[in-house]
PDB file of N, CA, C and O in Angstrom, chain B, residues numbered from 101:
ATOM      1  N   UNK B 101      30.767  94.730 -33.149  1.00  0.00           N
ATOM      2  CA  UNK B 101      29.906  94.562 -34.310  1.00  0.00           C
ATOM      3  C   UNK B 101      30.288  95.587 -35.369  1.00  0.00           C
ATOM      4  O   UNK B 101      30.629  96.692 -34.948  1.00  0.00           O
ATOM      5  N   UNK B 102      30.280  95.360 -36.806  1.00  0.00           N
ATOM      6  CA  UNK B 102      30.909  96.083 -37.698  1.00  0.00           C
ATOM      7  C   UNK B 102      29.340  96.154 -38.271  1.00  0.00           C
ATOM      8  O   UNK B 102      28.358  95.412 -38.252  1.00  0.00           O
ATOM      9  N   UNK B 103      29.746  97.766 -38.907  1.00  0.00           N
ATOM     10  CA  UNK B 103      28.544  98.335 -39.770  1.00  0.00           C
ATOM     11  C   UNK B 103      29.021  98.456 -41.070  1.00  0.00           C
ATOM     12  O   UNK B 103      29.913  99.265 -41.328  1.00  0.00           O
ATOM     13  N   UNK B 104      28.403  97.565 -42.123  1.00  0.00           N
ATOM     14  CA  UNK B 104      28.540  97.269 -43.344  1.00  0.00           C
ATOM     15  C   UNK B 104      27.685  97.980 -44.249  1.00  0.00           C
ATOM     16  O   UNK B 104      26.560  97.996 -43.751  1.00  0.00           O
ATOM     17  N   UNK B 105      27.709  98.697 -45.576  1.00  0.00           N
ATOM     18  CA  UNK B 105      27.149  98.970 -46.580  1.00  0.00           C
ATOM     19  C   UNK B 105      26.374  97.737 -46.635  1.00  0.00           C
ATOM     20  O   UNK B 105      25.149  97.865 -46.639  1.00  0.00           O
ATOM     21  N   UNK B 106      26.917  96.459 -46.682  1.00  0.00           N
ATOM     22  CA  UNK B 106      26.458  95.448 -47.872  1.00  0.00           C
ATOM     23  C   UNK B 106      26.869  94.000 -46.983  1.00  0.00           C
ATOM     24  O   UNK B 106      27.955  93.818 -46.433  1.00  0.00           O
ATOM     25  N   UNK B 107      25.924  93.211 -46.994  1.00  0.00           N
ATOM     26  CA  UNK B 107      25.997  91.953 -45.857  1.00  0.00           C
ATOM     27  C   UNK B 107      26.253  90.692 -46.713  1.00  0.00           C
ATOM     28  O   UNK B 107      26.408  89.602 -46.162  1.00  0.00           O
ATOM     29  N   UNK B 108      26.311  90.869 -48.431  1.00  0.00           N
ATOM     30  CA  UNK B 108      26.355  89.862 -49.159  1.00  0.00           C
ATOM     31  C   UNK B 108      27.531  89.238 -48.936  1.00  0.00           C
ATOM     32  O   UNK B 108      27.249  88.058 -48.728  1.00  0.00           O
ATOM     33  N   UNK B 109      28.915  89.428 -48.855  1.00  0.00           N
ATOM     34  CA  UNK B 109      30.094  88.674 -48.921  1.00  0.00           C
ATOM     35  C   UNK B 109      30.476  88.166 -47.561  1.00  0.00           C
ATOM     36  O   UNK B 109      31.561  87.650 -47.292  1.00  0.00           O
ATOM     37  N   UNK B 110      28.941  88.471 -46.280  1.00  0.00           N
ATOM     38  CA  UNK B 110      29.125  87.750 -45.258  1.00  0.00           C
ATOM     39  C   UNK B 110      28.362  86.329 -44.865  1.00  0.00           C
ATOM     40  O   UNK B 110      28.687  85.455 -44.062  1.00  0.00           O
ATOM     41  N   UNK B 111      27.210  86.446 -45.754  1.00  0.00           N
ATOM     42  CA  UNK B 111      26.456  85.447 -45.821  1.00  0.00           C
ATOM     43  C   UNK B 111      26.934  84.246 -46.519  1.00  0.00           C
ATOM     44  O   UNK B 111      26.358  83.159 -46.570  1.00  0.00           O
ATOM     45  N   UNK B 112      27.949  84.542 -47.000  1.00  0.00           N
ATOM     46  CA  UNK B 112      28.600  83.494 -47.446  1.00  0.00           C
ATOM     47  C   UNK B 112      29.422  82.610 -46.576  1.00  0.00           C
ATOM     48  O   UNK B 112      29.951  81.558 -46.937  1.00  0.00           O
ATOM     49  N   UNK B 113      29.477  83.174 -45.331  1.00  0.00           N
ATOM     50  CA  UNK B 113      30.415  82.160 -44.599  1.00  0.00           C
ATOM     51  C   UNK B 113      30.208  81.456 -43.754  1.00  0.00           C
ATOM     52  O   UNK B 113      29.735  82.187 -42.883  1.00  0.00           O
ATOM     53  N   UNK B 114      30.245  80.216 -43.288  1.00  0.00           N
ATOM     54  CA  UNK B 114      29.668  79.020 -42.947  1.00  0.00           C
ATOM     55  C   UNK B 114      29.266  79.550 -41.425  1.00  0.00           C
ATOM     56  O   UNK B 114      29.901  80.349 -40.737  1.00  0.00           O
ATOM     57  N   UNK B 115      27.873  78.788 -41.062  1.00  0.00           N
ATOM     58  CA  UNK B 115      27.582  79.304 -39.692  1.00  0.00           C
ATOM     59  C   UNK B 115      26.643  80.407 -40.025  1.00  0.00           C
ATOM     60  O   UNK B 115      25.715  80.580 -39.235  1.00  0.00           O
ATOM     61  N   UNK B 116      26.742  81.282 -41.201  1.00  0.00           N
ATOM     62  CA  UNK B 116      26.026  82.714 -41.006  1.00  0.00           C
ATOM     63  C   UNK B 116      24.576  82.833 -40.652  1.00  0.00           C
ATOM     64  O   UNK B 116      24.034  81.820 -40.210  1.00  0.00           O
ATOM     65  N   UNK B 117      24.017  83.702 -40.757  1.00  0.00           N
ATOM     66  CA  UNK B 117      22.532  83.870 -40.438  1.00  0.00           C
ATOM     67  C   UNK B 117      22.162  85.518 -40.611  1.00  0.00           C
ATOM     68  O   UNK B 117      23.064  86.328 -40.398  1.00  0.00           O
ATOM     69  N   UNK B 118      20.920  85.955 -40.972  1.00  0.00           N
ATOM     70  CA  UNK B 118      20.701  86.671 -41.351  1.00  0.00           C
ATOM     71  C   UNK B 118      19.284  87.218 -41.091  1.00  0.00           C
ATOM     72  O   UNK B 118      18.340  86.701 -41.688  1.00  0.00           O
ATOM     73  N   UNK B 119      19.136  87.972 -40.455  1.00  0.00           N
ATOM     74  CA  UNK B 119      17.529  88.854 -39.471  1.00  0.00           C
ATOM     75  C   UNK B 119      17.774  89.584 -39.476  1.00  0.00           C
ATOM     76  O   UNK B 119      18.851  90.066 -39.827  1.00  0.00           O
ATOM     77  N   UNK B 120      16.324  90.302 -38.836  1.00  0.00           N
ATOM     78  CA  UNK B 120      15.844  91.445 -39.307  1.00  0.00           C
ATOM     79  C   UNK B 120      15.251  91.644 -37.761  1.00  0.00           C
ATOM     80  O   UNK B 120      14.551  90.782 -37.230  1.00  0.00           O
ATOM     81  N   UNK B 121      15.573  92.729 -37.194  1.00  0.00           N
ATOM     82  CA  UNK B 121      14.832  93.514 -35.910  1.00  0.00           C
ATOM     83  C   UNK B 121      14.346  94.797 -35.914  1.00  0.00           C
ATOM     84  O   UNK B 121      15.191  95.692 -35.869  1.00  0.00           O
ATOM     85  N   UNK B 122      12.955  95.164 -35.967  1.00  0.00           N
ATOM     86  CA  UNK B 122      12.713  96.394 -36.189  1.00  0.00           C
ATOM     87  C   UNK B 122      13.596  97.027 -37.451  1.00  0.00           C
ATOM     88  O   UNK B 122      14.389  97.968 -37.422  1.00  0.00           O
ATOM     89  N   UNK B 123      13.118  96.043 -38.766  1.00  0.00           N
ATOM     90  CA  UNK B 123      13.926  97.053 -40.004  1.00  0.00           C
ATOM     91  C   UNK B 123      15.279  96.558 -40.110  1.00  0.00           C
ATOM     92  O   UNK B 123      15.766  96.180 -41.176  1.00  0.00           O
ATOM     93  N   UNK B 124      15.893  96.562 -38.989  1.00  0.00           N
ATOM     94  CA  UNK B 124      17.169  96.245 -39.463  1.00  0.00           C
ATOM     95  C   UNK B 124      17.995  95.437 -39.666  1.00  0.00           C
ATOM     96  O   UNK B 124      18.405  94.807 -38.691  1.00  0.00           O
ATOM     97  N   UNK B 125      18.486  95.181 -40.847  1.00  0.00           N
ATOM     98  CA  UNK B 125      18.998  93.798 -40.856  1.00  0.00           C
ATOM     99  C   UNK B 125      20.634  93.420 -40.277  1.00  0.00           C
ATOM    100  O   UNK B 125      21.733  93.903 -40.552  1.00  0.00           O
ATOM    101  N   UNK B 126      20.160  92.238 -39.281  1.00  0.00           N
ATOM    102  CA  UNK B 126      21.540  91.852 -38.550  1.00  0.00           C
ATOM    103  C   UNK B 126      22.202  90.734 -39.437  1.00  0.00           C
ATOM    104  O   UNK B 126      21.592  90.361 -40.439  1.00  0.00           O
ATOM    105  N   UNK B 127      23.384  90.198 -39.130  1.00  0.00           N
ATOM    106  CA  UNK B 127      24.277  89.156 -39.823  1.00  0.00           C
ATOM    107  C   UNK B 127      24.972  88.573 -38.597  1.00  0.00           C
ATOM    108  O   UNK B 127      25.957  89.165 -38.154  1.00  0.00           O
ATOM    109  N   UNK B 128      24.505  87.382 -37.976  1.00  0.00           N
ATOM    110  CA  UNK B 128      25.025  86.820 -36.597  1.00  0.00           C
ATOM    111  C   UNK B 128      25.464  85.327 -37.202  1.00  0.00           C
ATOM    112  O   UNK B 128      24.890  84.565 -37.981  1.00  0.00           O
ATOM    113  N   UNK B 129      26.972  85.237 -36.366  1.00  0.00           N
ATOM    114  CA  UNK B 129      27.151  84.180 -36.301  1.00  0.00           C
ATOM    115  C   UNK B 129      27.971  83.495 -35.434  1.00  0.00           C
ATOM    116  O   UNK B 129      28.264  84.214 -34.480  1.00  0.00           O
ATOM    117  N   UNK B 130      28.658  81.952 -35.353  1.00  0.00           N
ATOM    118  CA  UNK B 130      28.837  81.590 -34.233  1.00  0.00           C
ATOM    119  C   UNK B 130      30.686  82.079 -34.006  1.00  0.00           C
ATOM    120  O   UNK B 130      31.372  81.999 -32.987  1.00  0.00           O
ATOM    121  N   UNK B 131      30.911  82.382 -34.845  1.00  0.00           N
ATOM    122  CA  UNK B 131      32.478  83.612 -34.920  1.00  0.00           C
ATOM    123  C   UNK B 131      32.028  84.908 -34.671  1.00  0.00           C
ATOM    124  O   UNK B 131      31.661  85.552 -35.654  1.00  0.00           O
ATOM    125  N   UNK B 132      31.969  85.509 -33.406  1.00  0.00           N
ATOM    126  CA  UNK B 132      31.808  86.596 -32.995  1.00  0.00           C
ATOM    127  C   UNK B 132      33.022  87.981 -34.351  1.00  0.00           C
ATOM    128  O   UNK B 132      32.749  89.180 -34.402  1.00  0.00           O
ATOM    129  N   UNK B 133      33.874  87.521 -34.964  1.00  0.00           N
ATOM    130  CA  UNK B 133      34.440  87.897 -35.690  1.00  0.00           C
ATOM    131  C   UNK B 133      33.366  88.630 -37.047  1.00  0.00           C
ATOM    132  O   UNK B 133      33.813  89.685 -37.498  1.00  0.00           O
ATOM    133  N   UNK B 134      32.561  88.324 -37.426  1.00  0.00           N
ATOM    134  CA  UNK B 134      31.375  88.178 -38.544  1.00  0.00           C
ATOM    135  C   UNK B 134      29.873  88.552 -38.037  1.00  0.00           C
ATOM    136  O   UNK B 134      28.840  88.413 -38.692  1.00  0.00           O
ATOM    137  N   UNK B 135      29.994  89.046 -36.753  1.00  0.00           N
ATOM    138  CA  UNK B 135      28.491  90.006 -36.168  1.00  0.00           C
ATOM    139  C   UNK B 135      28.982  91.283 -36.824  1.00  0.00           C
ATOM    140  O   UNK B 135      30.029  91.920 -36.710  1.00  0.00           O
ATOM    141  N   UNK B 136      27.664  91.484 -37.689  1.00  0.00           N
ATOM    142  CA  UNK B 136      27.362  92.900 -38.584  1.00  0.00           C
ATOM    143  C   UNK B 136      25.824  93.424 -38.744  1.00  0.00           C
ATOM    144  O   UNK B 136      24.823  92.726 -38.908  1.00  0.00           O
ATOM    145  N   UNK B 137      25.895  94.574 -38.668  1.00  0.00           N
ATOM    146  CA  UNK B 137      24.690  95.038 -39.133  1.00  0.00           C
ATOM    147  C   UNK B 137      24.596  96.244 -40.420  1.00  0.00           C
ATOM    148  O   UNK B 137      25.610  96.936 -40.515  1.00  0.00           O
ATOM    149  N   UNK B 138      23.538  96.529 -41.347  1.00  0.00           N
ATOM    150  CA  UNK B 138      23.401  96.859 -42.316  1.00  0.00           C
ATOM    151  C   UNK B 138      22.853  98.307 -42.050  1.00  0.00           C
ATOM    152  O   UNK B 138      21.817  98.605 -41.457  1.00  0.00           O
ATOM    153  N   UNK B 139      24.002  99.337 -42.758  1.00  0.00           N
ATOM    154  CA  UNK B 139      23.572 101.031 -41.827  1.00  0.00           C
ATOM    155  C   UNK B 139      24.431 101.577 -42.726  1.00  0.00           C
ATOM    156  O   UNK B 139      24.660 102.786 -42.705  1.00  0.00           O
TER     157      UNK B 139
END
């Protein structure tokens, strides 16, 4: 999982998704390549 400044230029890519657990916002999708979280 990669820790990103900024989750905008990932939400752009097909499949994405975008939650929140305790505060923090995750970026999951079905390309294990594109799991990020916002830190």
């Amino acid at each position: 999982m990669k820790v990103r400044k900024s989750l905008r230029s990932l939400k752009n890519k097909p499949g994405a998704q975008v939650l929140r657990r305790n505060g923090v916002t995750f970026m999951i999708n079905k390309n294990p390549r594109f799991k990020a979280r916002q830190g």
